[in-house]
ZAMARGU-4260 file (C-alpha; in steps of 0.2 Angstrom, whole numbers, plus 5000, padded with zeros to 4 digits):
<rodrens>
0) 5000/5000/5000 | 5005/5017/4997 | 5009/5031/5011 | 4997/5038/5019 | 4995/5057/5014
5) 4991/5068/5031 | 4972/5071/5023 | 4970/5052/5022 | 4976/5051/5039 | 4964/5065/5044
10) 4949/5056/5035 | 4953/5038/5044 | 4955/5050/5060 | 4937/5054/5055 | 4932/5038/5051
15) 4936/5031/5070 | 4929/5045/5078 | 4912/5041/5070 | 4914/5024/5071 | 4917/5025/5092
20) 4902/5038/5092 | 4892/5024/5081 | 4897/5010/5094 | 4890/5023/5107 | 4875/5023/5103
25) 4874/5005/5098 | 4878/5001/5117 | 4867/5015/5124 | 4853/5005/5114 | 4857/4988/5119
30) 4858/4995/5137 | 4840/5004/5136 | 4833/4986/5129 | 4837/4982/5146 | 4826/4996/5155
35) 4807/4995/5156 | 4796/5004/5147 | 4780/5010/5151 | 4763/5013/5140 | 4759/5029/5141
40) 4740/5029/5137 | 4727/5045/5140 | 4710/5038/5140 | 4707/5047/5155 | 4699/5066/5160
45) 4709/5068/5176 | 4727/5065/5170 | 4741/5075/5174 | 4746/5088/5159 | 4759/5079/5146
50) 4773/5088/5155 | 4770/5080/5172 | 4768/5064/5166 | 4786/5065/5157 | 4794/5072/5172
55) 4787/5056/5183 | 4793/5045/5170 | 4811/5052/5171 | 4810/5051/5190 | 4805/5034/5190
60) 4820/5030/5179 | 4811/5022/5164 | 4821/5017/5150 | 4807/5023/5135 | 4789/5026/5134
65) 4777/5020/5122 | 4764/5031/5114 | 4747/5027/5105 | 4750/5041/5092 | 4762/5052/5089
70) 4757/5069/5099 | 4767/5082/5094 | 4767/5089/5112 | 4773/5075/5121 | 4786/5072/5106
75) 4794/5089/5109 | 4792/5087/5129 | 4802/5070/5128 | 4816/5079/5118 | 4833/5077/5126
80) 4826/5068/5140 | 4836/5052/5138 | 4819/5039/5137 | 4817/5030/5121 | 4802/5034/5112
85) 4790/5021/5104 | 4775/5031/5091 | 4760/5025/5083 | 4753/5024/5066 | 4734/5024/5071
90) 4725/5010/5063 | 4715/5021/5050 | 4730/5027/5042 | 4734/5010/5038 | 4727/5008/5022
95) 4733/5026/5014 | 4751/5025/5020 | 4752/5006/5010 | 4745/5015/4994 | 4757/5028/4991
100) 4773/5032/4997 | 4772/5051/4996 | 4760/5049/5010 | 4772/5038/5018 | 4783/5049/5017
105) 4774/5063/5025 | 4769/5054/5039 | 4788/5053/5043 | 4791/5071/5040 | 4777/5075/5051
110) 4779/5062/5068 | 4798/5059/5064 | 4809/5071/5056 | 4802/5087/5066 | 4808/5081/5081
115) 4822/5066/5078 | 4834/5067/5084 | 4831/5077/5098 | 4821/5066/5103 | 4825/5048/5102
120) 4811/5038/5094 | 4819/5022/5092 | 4801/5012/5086 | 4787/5014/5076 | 4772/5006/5075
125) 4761/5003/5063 | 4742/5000/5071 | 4737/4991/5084 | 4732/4975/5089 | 4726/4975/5068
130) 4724/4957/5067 | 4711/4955/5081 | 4697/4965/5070 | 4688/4953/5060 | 4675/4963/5053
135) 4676/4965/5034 | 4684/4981/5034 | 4697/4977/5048 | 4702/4962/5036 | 4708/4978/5024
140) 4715/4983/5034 | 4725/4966/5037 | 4731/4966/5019 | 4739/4982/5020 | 4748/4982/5036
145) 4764/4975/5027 | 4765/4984/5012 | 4761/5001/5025 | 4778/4995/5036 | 4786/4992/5020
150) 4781/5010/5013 | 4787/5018/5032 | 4804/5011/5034 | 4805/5015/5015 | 4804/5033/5020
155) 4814/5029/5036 | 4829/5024/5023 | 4828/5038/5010 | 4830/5051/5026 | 4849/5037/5030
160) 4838/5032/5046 | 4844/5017/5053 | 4840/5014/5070 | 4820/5015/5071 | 4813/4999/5069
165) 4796/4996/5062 | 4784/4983/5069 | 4767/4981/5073 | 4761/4975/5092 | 4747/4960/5090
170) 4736/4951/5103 | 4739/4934/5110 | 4725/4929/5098 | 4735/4927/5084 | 4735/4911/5090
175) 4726/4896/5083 | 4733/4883/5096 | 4745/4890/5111 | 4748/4875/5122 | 4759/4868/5125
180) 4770/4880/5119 | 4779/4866/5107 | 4760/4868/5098 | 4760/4886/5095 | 4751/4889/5077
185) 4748/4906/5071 | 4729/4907/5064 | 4725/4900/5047 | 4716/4915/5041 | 4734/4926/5045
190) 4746/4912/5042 | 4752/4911/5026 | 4742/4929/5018 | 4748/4942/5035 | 4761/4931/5048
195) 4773/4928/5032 | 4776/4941/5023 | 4774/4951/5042 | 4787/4938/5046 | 4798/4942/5031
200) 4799/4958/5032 | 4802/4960/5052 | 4818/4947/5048 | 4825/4957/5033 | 4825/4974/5043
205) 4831/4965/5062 | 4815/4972/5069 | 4806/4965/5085 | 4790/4955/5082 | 4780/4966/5095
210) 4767/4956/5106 | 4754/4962/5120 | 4757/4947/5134 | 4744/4946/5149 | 4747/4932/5157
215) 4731/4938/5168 | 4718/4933/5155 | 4721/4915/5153 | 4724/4914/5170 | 4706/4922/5174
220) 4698/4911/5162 | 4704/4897/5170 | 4712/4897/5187 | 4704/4880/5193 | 4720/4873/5181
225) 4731/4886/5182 | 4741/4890/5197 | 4739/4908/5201 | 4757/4911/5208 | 4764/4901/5192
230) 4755/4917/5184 | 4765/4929/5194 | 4783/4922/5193 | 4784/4913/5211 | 4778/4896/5209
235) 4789/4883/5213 | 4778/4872/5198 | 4788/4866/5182 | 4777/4861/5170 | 4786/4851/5157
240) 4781/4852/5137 | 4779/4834/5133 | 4783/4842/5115 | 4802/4847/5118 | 4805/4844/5135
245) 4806/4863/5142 | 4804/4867/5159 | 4794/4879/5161 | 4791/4890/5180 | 4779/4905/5174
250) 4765/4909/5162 | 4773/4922/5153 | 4787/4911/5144 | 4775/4899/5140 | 4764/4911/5130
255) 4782/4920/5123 | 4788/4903/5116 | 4773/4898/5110 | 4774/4911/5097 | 4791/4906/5095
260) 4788/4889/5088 | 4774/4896/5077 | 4787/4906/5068 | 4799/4893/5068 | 4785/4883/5059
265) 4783/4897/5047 | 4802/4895/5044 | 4808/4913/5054 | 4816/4903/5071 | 4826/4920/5075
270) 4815/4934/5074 | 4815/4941/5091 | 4804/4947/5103 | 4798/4963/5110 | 4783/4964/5124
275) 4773/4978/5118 | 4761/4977/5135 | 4760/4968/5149 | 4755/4969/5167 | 4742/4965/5178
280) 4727/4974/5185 | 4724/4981/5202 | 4705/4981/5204 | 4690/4976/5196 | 4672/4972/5195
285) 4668/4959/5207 | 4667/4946/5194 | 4684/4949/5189 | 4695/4937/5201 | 4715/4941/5204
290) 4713/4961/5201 | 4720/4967/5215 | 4735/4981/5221 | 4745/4963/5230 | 4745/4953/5211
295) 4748/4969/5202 | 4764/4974/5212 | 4770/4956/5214 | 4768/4952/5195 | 4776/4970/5189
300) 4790/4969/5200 | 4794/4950/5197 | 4792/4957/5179 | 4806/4969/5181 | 4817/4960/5190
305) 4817/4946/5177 | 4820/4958/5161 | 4832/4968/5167 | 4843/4956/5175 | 4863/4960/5172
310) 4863/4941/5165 | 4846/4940/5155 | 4836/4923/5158 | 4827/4924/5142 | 4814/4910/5137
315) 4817/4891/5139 | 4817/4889/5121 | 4827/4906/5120 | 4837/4905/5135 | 4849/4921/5137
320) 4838/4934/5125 | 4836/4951/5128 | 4817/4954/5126 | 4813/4972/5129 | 4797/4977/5139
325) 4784/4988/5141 | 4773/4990/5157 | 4753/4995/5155 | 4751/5006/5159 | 4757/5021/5168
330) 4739/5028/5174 | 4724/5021/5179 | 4711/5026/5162 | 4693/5031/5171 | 4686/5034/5153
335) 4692/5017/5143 | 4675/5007/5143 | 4672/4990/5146 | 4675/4980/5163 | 4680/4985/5177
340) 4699/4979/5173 | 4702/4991/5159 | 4703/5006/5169 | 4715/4999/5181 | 4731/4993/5173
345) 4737/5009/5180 | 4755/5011/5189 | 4750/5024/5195 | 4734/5035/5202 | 4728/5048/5190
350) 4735/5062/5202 | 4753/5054/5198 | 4755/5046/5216 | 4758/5026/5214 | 4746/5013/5218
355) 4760/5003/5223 | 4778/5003/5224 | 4788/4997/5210 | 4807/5002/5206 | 4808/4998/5185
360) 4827/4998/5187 | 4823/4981/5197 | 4840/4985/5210 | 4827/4987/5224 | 4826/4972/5235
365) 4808/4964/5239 | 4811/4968/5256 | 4813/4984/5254 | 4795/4986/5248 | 4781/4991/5259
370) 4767/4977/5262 | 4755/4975/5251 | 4738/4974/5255 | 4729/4958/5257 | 4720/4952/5241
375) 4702/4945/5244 | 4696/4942/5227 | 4709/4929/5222 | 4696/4915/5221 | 4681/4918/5208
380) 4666/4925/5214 | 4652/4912/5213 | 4634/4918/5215 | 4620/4930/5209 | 4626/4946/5205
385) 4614/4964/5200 | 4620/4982/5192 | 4614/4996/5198 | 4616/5015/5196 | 4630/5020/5204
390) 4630/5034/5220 | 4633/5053/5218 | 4632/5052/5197 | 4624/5066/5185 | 4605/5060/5186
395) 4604/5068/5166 | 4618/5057/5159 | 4607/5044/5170 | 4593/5048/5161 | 4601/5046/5146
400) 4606/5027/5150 | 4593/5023/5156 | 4584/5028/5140 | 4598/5018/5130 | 4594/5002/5141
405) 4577/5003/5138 | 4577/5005/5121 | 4587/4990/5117 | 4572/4980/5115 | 4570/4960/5120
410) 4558/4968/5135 | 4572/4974/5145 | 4560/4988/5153 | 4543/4981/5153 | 4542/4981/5172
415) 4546/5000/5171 | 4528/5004/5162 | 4517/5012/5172 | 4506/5000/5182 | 4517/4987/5182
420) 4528/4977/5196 | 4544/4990/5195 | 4536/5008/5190 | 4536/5013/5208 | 4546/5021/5218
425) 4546/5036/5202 | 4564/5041/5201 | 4577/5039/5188 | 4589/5031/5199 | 4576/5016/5203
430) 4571/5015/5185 | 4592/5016/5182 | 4596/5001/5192 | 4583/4991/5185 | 4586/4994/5167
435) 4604/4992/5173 | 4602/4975/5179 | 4590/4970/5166 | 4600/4974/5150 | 4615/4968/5157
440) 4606/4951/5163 | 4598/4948/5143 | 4614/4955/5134 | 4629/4948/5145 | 4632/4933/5135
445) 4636/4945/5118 | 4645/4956/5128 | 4638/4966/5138 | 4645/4973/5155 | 4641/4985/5169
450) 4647/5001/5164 | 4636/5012/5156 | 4651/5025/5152 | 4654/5025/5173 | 4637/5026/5177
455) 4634/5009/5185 | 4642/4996/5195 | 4640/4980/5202 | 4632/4973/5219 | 4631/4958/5228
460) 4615/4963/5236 | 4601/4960/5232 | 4591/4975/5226 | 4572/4971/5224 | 4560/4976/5232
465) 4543/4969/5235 | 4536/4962/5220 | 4548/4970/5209 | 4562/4957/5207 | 4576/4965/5199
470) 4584/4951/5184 | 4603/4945/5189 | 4617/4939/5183 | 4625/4921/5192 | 4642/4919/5191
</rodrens>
């Protein structure tokens, strides 16, 4: 070789600085993997202001934050704060973005370029749980989802950005079978049309295969068979798969691996995985066993302690592997709808105190905790239950649902009509509760729950009075 001229020399001096820089941040990234992240959801009309909330996420040391859009406030708050940033490509933007790339591209101008690299977005994802909605436009929606991730990360290339990942988090019912895990089978209407070109295209690019993991929900659906504490990381059970001979001692790797044979079956054994959400509730409706502030904390915290150990455990069928983790979700949500469950996945209370202790970095000892409160709702409740209005609630939004109930049909308010069992005592409130209980008792089994946009709640007593026998629900 020739002798180095002093501007080669310079130019190779370049070149080490920014390789050194480059290995940086590649070892400040593999680091964050290890932190926990934390959903950062805002169905709720008592939150604190966006700048709050990323000042307690800094002071509880979270590694990066997940959002379910990309809020330009938020996005400019979280600049130079150090916490990875995961954004959102909401579901109905899906099917434009995979038709054209110029509008691709513009959805990367807008969420990404005006604030990267100030702010470090390090993922984004495109939808949300996409492949659970099987209505006929929800299925567009499925066959777009691939060619929209391809259109993004196109866009992410053109601008020489390399380290944001594109992905997409799914539900645990992309499943067909899921135990034993050795049997994990992705669904035959995704299979071959969505899980392998989704598949293909999260191998090609080293992206995470992004999953939302609860192991509460099998466990609530069936906790005759399944041990409770082998749901929250402190059972001393192994449960052997007969299929590969895998030990297993907790829910959560079981459902992890189970989609890790069903992409090996599909012929992608190493595309990795991400936890998108997990966690556990803290309360509930009285129907809903295990939601309570003792399984939340002891499930979180055995969480954390697992995914950010120095030497990570992985899975049995992935021993060692990183797998980076988001908890759900930083607040308790009051306006989500649905069970009781779904506004209590919170960390935290809407006035930013916690509802429990937790230290995401996992260093702190359990000892050091403070005790938990006992849980008494850890066995299913078994018996009739009614819904009624709930106390101290605005009587016209009452009227309102009440009038909703009513008019469902299927004689949910026959008893109401005047002269009749249930007319009397004349207040909305009365007429509430039994609409309440009525509509929920007839439409329960296609999905109906106890809500009524916070307006009702459930009860173990008994509410009829007299001849008036209020319909119930037996558990």
């Amino acid at each position: 070789m020739g002798k180095q001229t002093s501007g080669n020399k310079m130019t190779t001096k370049m070149c080490g600085v920014a390789l050194f820089f480059f290995s940086l941040l590649v070892f400040s990234d593999a680091i964050t993997l290890r932190k926990i992240g934390v959903n950062y959801g805002r169905f709720g009309n008592n939150l604190p202001s966006a700048y709050e909330s990323i000042e307690i996420l800094r002071s509880m040391k979270a590694g990066s934050v997940k959002l379910y859009d990309a809020n330009p406030e938020i996005l400019r708050l979280l600049a130079r704060t150090n916490i990875h940033v995961s954004i959102m490509v909401s579901n109905d933007e899906i099917i434009n973005i995979a038709a054209n790339q110029t509008t691709a591209n513009k959805w990367v101008e807008d969420n990404v370029l005006r604030y990267y690299p100030d702010t470090i977005i390090r993922i984004i994802l495109v939808g949300n749980e996409v492949l659970s909605y099987s209505s006929d436009a929800g299925k567009q929606i499925w066959n777009n989802l691939v060619p929209a991730m391809r259109r993004i990360n196109i866009s992410l290339r053109a601008q020489d950005i390399r380290n944001i990942k594109v992905g997409t988090p799914l539900a645990m019912d992309v499943l067909q079978t899921a135990f034993p895990p050795s049997n994990g089978i992705f669904r035959s209407d995704i299979s071959t049309s969505v899980m392998v070109p989704l598949l293909n295209f999260l191998n090609s690019t080293k992206s995470f295969f992004f999953i939302d993991a609860y192991p509460y929900f099998p466990w609530a659906a069936n906790p005759i068979n399944i041990s409770l504490n082998f749901a929250l990381f402190q059972s001393n059970i192994k449960y052997r798969d007969p299929g590969t001979g895998l030990v297993y001692t907790n829910l959560l790797d079981q459902m992890l691996d189970s989609l890790v044979y069903a992409m090996t079956k599909l012929g992608y054994p190493d595309v990795r995985l991400s936890i998108a959400e997990t966690g556990w509730p803290n309360a509930g409706d009285i129907d809903e066993a295990g939601a309570n502030i003792k399984n939340a904390a002891t499930y979180n915290r055995n969480l954390v302690r697992k995914m950010t150990a120095s030497n990570p455990t992985g899975t049995p069928a992935r021993p060692g592997a990183l797998i980076p983790t988001f908890i759900f979700a930083l607040y308790d949500e009051n306006t989500k709808t649905g069970p009781g469950t779904e506004r209590h996945w919170g960390l935290l209370h809407p006035n930013g105190t916690s509802i429990y202790q937790i230290d995401l970095t996992g260093k702190r000892a359990s000892s050091d905790y403070e005790t938990l409160p006992p849980a008494h709702n850890n066995v299913p409740y078994k018996g009739k239950l009614w819904c009624i209005a709930a106390p101290e609630v605005n009587l016209t939004e009452l009227e309102r649902a009440l009038t909703f109930a009513c008019n469902q049909g299927n004689g949910t308010c026959d008893s109401l009509t005047p002269g009749k069992e249930c007319y009397e005592p004349l207040s909305v409130t009365w007429h509430a509760s039994y609409a309440f209980s009525s509509y929920w008792a007839k439409f329960r089994s296609q999905g109906a729950n106890c809500y009524f946009n916070g307006l009702a709640q459930q009860t173990t007593s008994n509410p009829s009075r007299g001849s008036c026998q209020f319909p119930s629900v037996t558990i």
